[in-house]
PDB file with SEQRES, HELIX, SHEET and CRYST1 records, atoms N, CA, C and O in Angstrom:
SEQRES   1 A   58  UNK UNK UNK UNK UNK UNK UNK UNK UNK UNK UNK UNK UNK          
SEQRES   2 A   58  UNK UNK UNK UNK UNK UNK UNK UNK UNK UNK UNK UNK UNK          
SEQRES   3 A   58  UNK UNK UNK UNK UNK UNK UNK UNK UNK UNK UNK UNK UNK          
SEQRES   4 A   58  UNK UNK UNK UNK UNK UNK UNK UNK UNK UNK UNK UNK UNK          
SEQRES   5 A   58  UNK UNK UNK UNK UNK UNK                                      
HELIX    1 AA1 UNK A    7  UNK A   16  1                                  10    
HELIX    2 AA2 UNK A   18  UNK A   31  1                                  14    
HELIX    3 AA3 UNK A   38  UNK A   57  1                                  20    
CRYST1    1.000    1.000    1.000  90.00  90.00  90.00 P 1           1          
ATOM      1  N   UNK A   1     200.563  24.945 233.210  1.00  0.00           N  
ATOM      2  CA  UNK A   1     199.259  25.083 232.598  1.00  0.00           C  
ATOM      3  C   UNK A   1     199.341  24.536 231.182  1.00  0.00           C  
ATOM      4  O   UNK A   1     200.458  24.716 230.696  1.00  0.00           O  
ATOM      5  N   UNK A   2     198.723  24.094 230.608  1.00  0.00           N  
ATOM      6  CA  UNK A   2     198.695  23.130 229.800  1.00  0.00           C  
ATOM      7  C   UNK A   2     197.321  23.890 228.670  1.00  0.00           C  
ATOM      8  O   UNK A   2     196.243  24.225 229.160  1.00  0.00           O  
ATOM      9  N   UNK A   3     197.622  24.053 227.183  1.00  0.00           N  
ATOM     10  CA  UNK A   3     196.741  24.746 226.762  1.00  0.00           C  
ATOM     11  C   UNK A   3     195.998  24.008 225.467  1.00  0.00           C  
ATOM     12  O   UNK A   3     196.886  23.539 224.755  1.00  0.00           O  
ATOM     13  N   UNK A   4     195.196  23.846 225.130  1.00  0.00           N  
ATOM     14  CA  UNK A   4     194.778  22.965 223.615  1.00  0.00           C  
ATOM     15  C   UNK A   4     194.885  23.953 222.557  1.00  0.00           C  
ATOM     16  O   UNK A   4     194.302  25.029 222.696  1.00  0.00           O  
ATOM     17  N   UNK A   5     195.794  23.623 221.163  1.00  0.00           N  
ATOM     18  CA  UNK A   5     195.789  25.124 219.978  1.00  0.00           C  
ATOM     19  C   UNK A   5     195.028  24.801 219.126  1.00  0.00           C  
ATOM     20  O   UNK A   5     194.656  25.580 218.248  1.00  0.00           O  
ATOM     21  N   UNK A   6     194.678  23.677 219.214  1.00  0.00           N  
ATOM     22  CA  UNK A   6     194.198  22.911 217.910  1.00  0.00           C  
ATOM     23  C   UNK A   6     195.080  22.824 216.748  1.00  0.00           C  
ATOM     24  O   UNK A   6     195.863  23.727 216.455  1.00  0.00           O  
ATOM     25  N   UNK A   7     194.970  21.874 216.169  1.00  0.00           N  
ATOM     26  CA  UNK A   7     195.461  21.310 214.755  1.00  0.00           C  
ATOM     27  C   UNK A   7     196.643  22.563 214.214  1.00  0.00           C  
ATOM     28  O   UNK A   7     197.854  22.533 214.432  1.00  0.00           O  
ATOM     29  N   UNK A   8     195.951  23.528 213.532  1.00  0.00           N  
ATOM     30  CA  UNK A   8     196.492  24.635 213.259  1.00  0.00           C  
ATOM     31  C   UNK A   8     197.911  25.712 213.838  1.00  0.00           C  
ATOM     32  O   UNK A   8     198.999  26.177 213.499  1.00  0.00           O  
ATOM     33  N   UNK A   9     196.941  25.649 214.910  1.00  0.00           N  
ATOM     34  CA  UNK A   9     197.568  26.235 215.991  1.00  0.00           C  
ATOM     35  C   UNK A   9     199.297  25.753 216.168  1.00  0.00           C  
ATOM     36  O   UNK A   9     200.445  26.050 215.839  1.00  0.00           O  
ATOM     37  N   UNK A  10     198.669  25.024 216.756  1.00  0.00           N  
ATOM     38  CA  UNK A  10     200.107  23.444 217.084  1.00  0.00           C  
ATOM     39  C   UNK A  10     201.318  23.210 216.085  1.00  0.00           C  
ATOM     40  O   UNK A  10     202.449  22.849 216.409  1.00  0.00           O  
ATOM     41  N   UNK A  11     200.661  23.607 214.265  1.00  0.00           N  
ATOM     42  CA  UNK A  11     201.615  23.409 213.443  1.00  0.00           C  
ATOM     43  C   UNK A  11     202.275  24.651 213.398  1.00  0.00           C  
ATOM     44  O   UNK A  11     203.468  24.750 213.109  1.00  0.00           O  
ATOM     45  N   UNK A  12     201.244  25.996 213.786  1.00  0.00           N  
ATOM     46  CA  UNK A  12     201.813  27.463 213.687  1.00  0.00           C  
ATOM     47  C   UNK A  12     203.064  27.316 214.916  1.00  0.00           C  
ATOM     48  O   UNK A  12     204.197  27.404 214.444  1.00  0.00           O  
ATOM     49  N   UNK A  13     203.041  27.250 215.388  1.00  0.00           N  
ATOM     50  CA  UNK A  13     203.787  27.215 216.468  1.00  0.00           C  
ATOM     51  C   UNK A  13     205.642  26.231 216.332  1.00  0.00           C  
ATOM     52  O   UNK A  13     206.851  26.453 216.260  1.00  0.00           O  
ATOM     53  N   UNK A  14     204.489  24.971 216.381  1.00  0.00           N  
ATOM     54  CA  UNK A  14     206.106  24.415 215.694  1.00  0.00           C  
ATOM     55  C   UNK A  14     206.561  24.506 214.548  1.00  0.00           C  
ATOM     56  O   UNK A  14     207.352  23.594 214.307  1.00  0.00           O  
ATOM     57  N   UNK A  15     206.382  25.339 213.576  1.00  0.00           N  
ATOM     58  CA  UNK A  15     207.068  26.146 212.721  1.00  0.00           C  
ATOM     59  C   UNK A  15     207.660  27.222 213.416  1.00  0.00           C  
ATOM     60  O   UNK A  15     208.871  27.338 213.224  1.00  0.00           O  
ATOM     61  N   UNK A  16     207.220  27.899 214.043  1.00  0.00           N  
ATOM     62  CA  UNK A  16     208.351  29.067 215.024  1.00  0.00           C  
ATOM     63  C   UNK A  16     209.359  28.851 215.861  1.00  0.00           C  
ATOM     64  O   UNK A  16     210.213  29.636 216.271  1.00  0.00           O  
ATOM     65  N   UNK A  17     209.164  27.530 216.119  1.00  0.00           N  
ATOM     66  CA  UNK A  17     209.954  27.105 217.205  1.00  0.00           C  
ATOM     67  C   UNK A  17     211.127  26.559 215.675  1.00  0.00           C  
ATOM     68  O   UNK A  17     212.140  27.258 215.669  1.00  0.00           O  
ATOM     69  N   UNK A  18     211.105  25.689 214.715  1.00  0.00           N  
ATOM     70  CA  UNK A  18     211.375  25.128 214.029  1.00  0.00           C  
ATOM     71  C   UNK A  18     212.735  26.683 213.138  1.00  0.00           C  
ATOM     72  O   UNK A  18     213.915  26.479 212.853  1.00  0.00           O  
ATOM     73  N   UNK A  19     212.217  27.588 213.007  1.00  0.00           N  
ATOM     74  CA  UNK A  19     212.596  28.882 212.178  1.00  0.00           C  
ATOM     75  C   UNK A  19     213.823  29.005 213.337  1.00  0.00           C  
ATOM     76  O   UNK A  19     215.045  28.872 213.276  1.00  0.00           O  
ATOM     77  N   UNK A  20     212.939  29.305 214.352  1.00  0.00           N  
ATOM     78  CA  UNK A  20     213.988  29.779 215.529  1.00  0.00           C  
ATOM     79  C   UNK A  20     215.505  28.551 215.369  1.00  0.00           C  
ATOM     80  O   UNK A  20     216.494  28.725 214.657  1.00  0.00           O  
ATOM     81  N   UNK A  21     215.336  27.854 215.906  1.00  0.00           N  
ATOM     82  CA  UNK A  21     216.410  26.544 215.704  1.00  0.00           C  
ATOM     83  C   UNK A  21     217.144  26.683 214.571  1.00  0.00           C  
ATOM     84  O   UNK A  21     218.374  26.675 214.610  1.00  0.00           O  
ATOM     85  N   UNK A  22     216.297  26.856 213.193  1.00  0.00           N  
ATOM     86  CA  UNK A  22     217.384  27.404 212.009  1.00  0.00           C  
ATOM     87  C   UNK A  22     218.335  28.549 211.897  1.00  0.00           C  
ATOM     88  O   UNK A  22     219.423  28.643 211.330  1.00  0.00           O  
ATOM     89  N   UNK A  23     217.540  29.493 212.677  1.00  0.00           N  
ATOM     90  CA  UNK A  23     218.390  30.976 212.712  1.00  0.00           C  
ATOM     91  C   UNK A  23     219.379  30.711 213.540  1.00  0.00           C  
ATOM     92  O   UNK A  23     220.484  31.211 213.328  1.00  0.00           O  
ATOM     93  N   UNK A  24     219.155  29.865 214.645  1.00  0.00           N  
ATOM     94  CA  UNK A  24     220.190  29.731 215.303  1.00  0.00           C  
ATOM     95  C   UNK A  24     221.571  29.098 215.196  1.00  0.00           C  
ATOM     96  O   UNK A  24     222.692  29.415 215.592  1.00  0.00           O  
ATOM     97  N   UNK A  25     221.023  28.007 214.458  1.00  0.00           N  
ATOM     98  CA  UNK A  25     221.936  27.265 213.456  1.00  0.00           C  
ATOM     99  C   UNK A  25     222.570  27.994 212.504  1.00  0.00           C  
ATOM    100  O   UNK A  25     223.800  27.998 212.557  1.00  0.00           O  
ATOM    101  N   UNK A  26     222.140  28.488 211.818  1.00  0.00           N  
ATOM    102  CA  UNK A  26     222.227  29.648 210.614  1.00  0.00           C  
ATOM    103  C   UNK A  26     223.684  30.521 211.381  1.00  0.00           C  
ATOM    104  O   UNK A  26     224.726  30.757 210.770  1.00  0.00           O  
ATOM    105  N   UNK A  27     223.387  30.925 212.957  1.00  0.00           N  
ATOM    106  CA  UNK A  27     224.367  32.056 213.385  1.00  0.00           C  
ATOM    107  C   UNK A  27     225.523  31.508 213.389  1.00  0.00           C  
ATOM    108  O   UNK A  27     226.576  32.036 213.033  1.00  0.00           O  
ATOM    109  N   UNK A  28     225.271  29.793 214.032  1.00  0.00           N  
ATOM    110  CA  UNK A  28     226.583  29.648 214.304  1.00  0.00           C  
ATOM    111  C   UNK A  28     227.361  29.045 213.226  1.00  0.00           C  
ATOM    112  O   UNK A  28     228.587  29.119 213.306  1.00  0.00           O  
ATOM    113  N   UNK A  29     226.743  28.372 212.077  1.00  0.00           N  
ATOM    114  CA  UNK A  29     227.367  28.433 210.838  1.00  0.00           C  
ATOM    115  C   UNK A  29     227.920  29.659 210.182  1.00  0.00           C  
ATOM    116  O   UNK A  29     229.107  29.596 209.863  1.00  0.00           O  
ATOM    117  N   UNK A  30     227.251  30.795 209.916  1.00  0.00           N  
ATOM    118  CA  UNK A  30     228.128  32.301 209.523  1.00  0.00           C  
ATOM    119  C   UNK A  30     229.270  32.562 210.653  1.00  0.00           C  
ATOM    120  O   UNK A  30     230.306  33.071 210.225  1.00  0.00           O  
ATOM    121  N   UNK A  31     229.214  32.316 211.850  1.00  0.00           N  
ATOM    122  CA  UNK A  31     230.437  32.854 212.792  1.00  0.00           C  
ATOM    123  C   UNK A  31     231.339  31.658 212.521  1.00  0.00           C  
ATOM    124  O   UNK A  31     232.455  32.037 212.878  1.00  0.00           O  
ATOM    125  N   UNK A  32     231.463  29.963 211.913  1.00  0.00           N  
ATOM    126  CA  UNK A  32     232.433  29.316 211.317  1.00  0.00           C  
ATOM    127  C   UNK A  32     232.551  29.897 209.512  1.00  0.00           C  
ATOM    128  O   UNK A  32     233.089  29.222 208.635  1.00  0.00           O  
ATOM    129  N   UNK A  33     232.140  30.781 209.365  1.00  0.00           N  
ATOM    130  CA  UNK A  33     232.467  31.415 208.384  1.00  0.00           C  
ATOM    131  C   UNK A  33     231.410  29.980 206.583  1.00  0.00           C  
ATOM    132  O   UNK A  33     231.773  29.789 205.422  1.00  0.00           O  
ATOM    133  N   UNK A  34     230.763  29.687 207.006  1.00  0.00           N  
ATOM    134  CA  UNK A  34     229.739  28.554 206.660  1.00  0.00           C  
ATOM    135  C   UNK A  34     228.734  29.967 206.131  1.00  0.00           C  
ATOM    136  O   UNK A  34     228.768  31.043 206.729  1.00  0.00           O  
ATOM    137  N   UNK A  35     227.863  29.703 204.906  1.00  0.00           N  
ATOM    138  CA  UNK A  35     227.321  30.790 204.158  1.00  0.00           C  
ATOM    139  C   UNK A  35     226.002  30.090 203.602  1.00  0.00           C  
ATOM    140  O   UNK A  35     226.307  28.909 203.441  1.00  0.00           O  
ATOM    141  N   UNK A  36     225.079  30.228 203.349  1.00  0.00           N  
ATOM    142  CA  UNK A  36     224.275  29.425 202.430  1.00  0.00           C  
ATOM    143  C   UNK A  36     224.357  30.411 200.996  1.00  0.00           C  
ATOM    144  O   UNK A  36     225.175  31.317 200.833  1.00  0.00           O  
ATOM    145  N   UNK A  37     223.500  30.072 200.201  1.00  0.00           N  
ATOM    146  CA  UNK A  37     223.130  30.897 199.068  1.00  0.00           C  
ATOM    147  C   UNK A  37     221.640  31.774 199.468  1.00  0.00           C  
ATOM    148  O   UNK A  37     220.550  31.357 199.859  1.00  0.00           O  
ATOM    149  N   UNK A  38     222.157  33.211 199.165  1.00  0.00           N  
ATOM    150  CA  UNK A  38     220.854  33.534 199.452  1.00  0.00           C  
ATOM    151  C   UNK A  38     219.438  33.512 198.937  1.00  0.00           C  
ATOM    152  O   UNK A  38     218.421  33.577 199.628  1.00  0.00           O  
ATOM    153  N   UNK A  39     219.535  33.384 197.289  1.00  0.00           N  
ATOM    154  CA  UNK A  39     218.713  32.966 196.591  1.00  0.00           C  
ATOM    155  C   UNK A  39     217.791  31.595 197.094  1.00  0.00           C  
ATOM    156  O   UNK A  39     216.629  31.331 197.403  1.00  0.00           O  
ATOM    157  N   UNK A  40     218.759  31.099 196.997  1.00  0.00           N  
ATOM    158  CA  UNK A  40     218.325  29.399 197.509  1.00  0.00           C  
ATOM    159  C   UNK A  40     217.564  29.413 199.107  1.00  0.00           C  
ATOM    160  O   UNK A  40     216.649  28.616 199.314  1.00  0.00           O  
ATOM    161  N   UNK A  41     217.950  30.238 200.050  1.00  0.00           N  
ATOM    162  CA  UNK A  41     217.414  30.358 201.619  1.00  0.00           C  
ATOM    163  C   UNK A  41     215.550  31.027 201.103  1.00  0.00           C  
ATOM    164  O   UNK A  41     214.430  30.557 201.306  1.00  0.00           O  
ATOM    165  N   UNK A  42     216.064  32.362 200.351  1.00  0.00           N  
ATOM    166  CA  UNK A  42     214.938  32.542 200.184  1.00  0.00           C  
ATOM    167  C   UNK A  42     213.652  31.569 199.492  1.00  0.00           C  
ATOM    168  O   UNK A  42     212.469  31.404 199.790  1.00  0.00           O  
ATOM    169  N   UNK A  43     214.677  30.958 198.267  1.00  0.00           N  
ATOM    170  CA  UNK A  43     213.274  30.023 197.818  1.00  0.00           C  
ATOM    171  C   UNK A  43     212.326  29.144 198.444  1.00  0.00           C  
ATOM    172  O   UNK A  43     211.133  28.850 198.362  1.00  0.00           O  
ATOM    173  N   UNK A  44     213.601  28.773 199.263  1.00  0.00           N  
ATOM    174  CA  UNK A  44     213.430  27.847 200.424  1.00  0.00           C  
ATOM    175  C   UNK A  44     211.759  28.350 201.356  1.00  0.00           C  
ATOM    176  O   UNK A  44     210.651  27.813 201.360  1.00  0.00           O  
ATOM    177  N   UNK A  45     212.250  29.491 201.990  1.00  0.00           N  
ATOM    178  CA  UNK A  45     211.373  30.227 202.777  1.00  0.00           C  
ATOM    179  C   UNK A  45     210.309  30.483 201.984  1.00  0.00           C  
ATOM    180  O   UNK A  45     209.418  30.804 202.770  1.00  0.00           O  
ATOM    181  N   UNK A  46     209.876  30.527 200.856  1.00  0.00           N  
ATOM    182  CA  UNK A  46     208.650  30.801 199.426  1.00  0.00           C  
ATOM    183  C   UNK A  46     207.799  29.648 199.581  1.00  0.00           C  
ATOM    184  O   UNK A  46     206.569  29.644 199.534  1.00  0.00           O  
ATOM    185  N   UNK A  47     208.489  28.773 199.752  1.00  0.00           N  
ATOM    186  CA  UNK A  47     208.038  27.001 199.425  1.00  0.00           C  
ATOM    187  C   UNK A  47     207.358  27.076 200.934  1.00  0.00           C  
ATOM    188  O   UNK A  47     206.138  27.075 201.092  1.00  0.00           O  
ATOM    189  N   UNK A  48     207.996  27.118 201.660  1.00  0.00           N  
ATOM    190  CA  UNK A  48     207.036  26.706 203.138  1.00  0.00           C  
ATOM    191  C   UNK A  48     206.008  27.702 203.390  1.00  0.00           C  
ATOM    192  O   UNK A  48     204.930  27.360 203.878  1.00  0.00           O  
ATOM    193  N   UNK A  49     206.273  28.952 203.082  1.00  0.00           N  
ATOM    194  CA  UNK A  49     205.031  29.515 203.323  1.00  0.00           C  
ATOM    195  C   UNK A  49     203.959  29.491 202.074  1.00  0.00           C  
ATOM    196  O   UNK A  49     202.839  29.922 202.344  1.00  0.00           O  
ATOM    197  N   UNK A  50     204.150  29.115 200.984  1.00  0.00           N  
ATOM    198  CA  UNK A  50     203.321  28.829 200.636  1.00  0.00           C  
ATOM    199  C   UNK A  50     202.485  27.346 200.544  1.00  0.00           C  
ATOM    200  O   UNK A  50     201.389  26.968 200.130  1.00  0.00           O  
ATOM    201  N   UNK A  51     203.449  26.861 201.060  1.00  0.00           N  
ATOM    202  CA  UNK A  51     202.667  25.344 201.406  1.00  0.00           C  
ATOM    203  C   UNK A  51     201.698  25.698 203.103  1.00  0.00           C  
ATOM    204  O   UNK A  51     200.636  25.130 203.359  1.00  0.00           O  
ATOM    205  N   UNK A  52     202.225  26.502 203.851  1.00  0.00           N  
ATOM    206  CA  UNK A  52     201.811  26.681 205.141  1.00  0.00           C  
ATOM    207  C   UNK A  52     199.957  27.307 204.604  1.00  0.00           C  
ATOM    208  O   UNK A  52     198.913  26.729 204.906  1.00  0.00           O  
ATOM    209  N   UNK A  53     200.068  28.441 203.874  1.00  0.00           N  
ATOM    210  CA  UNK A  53     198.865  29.341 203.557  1.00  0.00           C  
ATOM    211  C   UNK A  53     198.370  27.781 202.588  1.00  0.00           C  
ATOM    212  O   UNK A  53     197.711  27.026 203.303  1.00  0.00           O  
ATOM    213  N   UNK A  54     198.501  27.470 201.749  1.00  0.00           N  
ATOM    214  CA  UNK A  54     197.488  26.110 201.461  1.00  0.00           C  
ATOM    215  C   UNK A  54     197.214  25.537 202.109  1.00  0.00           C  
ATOM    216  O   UNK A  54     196.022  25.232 202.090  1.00  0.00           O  
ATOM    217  N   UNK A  55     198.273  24.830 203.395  1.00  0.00           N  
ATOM    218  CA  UNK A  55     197.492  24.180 204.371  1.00  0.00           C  
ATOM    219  C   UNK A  55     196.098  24.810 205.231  1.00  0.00           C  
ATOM    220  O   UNK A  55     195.097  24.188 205.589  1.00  0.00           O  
ATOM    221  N   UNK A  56     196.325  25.811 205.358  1.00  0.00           N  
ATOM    222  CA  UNK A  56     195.272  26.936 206.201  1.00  0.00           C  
ATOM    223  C   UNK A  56     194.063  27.100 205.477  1.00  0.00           C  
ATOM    224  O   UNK A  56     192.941  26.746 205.837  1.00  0.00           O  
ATOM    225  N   UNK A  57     194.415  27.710 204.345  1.00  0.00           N  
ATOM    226  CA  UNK A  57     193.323  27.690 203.084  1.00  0.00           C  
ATOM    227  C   UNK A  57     191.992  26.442 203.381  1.00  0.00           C  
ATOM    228  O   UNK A  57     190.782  26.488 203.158  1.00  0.00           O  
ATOM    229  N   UNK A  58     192.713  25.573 203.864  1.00  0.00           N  
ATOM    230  CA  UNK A  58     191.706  23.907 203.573  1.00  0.00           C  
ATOM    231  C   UNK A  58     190.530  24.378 204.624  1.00  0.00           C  
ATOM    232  O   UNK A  58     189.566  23.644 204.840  1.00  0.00           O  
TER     233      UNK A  58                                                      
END                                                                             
């Protein structure tokens, strides 16, 4: 079945799918003992959602 999300929709989505893939990445980098900064992950995560809520905003 095949569904239309529209514009919005479509980007909400492949951002979840997109998060997911990082966390996953994310796991198997901490189990090679691989770390990011947490400061820096979070800013990271600040920046897209607030670019995401401006995009929406429009």
């Amino acid at each position: 079945m095949n569904v239309h999300l529209g514009p919005v929709l479509d980007e909400f989505v492949a951002d979840l799918l997109k998060i997911g893939r990082e966390i996953a990445i994310g796991g198997e980098q901490a189990d090679r003992g691989q770390f990011v900064d947490g400061e820096s992950a979070f800013d990271a995560i600040r920046k897209r959602s607030s670019a995401r809520r401006k995009h929406v905003q429009r």
